[in-house]
C-alpha positions as CSV (number, residue, x, y, z in Angstrom):
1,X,34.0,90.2,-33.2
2,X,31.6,89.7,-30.7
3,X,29.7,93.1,-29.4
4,X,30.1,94.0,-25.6
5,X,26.3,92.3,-23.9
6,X,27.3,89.1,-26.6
7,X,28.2,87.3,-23.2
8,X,31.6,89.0,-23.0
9,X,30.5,90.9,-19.8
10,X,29.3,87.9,-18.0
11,X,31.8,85.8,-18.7
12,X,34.4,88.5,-17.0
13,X,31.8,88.8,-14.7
14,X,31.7,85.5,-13.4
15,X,35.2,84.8,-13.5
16,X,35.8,87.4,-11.0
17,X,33.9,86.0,-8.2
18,X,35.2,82.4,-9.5
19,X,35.6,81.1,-5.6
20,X,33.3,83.3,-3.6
21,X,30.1,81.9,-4.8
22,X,27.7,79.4,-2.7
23,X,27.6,76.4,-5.0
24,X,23.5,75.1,-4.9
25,X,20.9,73.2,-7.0
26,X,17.6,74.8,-9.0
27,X,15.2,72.6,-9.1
28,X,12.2,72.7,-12.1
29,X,9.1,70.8,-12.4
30,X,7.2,70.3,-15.4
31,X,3.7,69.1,-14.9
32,X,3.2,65.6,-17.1
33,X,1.2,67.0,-20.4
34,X,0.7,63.5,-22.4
35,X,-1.9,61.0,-21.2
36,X,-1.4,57.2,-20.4
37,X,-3.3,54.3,-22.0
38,X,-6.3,55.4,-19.3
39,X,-6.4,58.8,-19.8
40,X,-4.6,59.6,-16.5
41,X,-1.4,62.5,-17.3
42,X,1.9,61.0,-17.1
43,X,4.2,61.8,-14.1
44,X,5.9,65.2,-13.6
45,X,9.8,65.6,-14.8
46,X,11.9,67.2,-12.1
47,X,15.3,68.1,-13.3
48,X,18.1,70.0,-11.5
49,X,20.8,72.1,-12.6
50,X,24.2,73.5,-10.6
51,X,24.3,76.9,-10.0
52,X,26.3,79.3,-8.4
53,X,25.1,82.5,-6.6
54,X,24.3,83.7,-2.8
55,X,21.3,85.3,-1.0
56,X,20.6,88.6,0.8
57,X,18.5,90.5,2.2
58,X,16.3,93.8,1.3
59,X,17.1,97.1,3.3
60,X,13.9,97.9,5.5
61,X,13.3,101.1,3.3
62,X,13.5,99.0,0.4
63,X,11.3,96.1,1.9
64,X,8.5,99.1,3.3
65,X,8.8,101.5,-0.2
66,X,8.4,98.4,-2.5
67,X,5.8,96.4,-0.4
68,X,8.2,93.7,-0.1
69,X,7.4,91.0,3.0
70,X,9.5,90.2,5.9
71,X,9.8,86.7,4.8
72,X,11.5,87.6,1.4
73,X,15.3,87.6,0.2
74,X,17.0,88.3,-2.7
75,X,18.5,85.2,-4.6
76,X,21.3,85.9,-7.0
77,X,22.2,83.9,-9.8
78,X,25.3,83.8,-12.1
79,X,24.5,83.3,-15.7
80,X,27.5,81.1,-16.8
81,X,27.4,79.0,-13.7
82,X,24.8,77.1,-16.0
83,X,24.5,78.4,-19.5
84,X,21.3,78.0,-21.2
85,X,19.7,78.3,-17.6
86,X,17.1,80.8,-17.6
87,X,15.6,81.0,-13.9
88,X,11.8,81.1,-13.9
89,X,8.8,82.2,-11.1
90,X,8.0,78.6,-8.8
91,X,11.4,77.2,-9.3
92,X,13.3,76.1,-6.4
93,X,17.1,77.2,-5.2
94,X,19.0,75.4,-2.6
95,X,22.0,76.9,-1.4
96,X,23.6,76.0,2.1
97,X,21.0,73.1,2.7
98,X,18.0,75.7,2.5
99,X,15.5,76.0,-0.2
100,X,13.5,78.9,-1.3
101,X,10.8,79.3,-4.3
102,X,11.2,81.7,-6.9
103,X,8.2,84.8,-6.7
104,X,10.3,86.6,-9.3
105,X,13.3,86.8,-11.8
106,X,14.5,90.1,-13.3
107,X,18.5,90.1,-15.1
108,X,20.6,92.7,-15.6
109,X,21.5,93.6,-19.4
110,X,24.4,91.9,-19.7
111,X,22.5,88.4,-18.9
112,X,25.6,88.3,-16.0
113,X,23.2,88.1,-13.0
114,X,19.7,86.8,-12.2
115,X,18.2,88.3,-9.4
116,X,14.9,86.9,-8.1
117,X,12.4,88.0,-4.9
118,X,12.2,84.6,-3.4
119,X,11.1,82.7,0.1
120,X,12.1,79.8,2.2
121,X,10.1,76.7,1.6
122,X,10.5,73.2,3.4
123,X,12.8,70.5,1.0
124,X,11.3,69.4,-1.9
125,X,10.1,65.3,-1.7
């Protein structure tokens, strides 16, 4: 029998706000590591993965007690809307045609929600 934080808990949590969630796109790159036949590095990988979440904002007490900029949001990420998916600093989130860069990625201890400090950048090329 699986224990309580075994993925129980985001699996319930998820379900319940099955609907109510922006549907978006993160978006990875992962710098070429191995070296054509000159030497030169290979091309980066980009790959994207569906996600499910929304943004918000940070309450001005928040924002001033925690140094937080103007220009930053909050992120959120459900865990099963891509198992395996483990958000990381520099990736990018779309959600409603906007994208923003990861600065940070904390979860809760259940592994239900991601939560990451982030900032709107132009579209990816």
């Amino acid at each position: 029998m699986p224990g309580l934080l075994d993925g129980d808990i985001a699996k319930a949590i998820f379900a319940g706000f099955k609907g109510k969630l922006l549907k978006g796109t993160l978006r990875r790159e992962t710098l070429g590591t191995t070296l054509d036949t000159y030497g030169d590095p290979t091309g980066d990988t980009v790959t994207s993965y569906p996600i499910e979440g929304f943004t918000s904002g940070y309450s001005d007490f928040y924002r001033v007690s925690a140094g937080i900029p103007e220009t930053d949001l909050k992120v959120s990420i459900f865990a099963e809307s891509s198992p395996g998916l483990v958000p990381q600093k520099d990736d990018l989130v779309k959600f409603q045609s906007r994208w923003y860069q990861l600065r940070s990625v904390n979860n809760d201890p259940a592994t239900a929600l991601y939560s990451c400090r982030a900032f709107e950048v132009e579209a990816p090329v």
